[in-house]
TIPA-164263 format. One record per residue (C-alpha): residue in three letters; x, y, z; chain. Coordinates in nm, 2 decimals, decimal comma. Example, Ala and Ser with C-alpha at 12.3 -4.5 7.8 and 13.67 -1.06 7.14 Angstrom:
['ala'; [1,23; -0,45; 0,78]; 'A'];
['ser'; [1,37; -0,11; 0,71]; 'A'];
// end
This chain:
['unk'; [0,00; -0,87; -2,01]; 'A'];
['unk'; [0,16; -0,77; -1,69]; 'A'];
['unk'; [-0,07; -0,67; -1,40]; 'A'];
['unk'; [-0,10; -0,26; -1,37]; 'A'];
['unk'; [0,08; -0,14; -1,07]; 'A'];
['unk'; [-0,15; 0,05; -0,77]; 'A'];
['unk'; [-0,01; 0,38; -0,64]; 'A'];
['unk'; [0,17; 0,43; -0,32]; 'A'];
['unk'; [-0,13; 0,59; -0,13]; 'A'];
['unk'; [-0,36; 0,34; -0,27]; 'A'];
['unk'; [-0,18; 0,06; -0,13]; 'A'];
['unk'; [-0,15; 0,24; 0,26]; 'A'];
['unk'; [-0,52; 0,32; 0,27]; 'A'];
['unk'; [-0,57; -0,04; 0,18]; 'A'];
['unk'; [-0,31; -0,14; 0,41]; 'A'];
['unk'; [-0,15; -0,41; 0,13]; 'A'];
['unk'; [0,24; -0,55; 0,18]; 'A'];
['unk'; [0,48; -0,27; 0,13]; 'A'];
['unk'; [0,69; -0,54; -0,06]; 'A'];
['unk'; [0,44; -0,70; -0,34]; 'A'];
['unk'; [0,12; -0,46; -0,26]; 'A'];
['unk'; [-0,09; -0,73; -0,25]; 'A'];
['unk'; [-0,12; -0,93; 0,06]; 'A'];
['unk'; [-0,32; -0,77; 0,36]; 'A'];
['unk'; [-0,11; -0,65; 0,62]; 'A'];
['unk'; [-0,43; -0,71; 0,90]; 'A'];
['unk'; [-0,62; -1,03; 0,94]; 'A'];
['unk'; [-1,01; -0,99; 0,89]; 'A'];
['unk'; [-1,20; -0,83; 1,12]; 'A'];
['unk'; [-1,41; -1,10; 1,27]; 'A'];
['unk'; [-1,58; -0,87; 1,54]; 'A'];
['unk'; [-1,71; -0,50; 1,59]; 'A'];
['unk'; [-1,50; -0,42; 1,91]; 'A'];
['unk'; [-1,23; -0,69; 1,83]; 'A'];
['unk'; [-0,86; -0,55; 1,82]; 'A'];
['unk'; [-0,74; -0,55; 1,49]; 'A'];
['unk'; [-0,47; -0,88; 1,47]; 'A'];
['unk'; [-0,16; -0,83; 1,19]; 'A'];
['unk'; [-0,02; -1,14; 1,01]; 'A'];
['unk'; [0,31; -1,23; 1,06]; 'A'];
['unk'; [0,37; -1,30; 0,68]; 'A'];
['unk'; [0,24; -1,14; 0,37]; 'A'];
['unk'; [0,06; -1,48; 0,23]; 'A'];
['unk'; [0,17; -1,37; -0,13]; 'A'];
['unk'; [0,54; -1,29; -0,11]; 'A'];
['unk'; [0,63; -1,39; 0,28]; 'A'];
['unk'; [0,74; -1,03; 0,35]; 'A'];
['unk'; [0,83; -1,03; 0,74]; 'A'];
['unk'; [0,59; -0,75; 0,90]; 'A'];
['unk'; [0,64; -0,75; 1,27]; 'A'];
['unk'; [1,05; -0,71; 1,27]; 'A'];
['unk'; [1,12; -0,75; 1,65]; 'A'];
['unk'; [0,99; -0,60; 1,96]; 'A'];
['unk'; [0,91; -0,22; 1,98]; 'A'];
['unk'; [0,92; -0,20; 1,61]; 'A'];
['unk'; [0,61; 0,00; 1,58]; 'A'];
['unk'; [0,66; 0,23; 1,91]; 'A'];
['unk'; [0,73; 0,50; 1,57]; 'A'];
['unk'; [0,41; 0,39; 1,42]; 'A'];
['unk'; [0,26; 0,61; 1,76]; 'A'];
['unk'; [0,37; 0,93; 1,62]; 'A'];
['unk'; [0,22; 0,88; 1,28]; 'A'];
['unk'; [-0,14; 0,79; 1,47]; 'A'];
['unk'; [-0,09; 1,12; 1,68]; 'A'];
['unk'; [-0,06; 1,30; 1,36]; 'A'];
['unk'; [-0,36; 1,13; 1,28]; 'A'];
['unk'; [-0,57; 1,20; 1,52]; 'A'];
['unk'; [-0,47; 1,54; 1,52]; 'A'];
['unk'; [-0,52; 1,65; 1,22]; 'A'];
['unk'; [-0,90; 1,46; 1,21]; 'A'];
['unk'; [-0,90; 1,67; 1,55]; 'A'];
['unk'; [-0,84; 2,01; 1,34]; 'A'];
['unk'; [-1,10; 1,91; 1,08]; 'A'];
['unk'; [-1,35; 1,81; 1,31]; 'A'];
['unk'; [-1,32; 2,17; 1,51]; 'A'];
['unk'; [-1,34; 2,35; 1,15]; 'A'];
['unk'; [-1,65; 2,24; 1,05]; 'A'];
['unk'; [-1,77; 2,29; 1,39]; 'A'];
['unk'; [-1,66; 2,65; 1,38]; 'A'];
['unk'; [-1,77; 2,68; 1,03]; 'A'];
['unk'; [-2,10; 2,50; 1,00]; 'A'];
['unk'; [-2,26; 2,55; 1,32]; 'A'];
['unk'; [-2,07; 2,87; 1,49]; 'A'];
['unk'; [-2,32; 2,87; 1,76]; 'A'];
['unk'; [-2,23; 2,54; 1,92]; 'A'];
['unk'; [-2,10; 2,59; 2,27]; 'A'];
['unk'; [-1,78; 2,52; 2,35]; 'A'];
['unk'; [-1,82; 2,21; 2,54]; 'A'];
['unk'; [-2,03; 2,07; 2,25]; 'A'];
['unk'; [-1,75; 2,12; 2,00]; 'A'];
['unk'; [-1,51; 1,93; 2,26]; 'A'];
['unk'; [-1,69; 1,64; 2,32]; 'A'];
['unk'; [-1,76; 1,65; 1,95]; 'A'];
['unk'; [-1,38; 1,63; 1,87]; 'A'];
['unk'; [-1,31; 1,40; 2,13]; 'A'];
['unk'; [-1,59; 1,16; 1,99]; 'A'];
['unk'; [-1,43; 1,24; 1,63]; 'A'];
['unk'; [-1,09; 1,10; 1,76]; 'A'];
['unk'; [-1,26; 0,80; 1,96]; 'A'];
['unk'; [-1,44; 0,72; 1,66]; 'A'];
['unk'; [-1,12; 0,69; 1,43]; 'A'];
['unk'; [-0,86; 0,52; 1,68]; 'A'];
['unk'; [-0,87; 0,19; 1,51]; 'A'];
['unk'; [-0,85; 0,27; 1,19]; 'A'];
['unk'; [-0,56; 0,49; 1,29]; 'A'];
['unk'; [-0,41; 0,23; 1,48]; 'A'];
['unk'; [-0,40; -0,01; 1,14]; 'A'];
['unk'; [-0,35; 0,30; 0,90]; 'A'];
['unk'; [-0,06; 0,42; 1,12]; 'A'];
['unk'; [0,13; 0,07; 1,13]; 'A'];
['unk'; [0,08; 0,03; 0,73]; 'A'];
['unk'; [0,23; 0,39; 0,71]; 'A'];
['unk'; [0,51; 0,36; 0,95]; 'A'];
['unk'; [0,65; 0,02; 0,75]; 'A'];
['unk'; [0,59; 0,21; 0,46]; 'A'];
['unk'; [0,85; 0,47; 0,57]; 'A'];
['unk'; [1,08; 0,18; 0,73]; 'A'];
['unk'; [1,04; -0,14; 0,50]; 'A'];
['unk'; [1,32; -0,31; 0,63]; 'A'];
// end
C-alpha cells in the first residue's frame, strides 16, 4: 500500500525536502546556541538545496514577515491581557518575543522560501 502523502504546511513546519517531503532540510541541532547547519543534499532523493550564492537573500523577507507578525501577536495579548503594562514593558516584551524566535525563523523562512522557488 502506497505511503499517505503529508500536506504542504506539514512538510514546511517540519522543514522536509520540498522534492520527496522526506529528507530534513537542516542537520541536527547538536548545541543550544549553535547555528543551525543545512545539508547540501536531501539524503533520500539528492534534491540540491543550497542553488548558488545569494539564493536565500529572498528567504529574508519571508523571516521579516515572521518576525513581524509574532511582533503583532506578542503586542495583542499584551494590550489585551495585561492593559496596564507600561509601555516600555510591552517593548522589551516584543523585542524578547522576536529574539526568542529568530532561529526558528531563520530555518522556517529558508524551508518556505525553496518552497515558493523549488528550482
Amino acid at each position: 500500500m502506497e505511503k499517505k502523502k503529508k500536506s504542504l504546511a506539514y512538510r514546511i513546519i517540519t522543514e522536509k525536502c520540498p522534492h520527496c517531503g522526506q529528507g530534513a532540510i537542516f542537520e541536527k541541532r547538536r548545541g543550544l546556541f549553535r547555528f543551525p547547519e543545512m545539508k547540501e543534499r536531501c539524503e533520500i532523493c539528492g534534491y540540491l538545496y543550497n542553488r548558488e550564492p545569494g539564493y536565500f537573500l529572498g528567504a529574508m523577507y519571508v523571516s521579516y514577515g515572521l518576525a513581524v507578525l509574532e511582533a503583532l501577536l506578542a503586542f495583542l495579548a499584551c494590550y489585551f491581557f495585561f492593559p496596564g503594562l507600561p509601555t516600555l514593558a510591552v517593548c522589551f516584551i516584543i523585542v524578547g518575543v522576536i529574539v526568542l524566535f529568530s532561529i526558528r525563523n531563520f530555518r522556517l523562512s529558508r524551508a518556505v522560501y525553496m518552497y515558493i522557488f523549488p528550482n
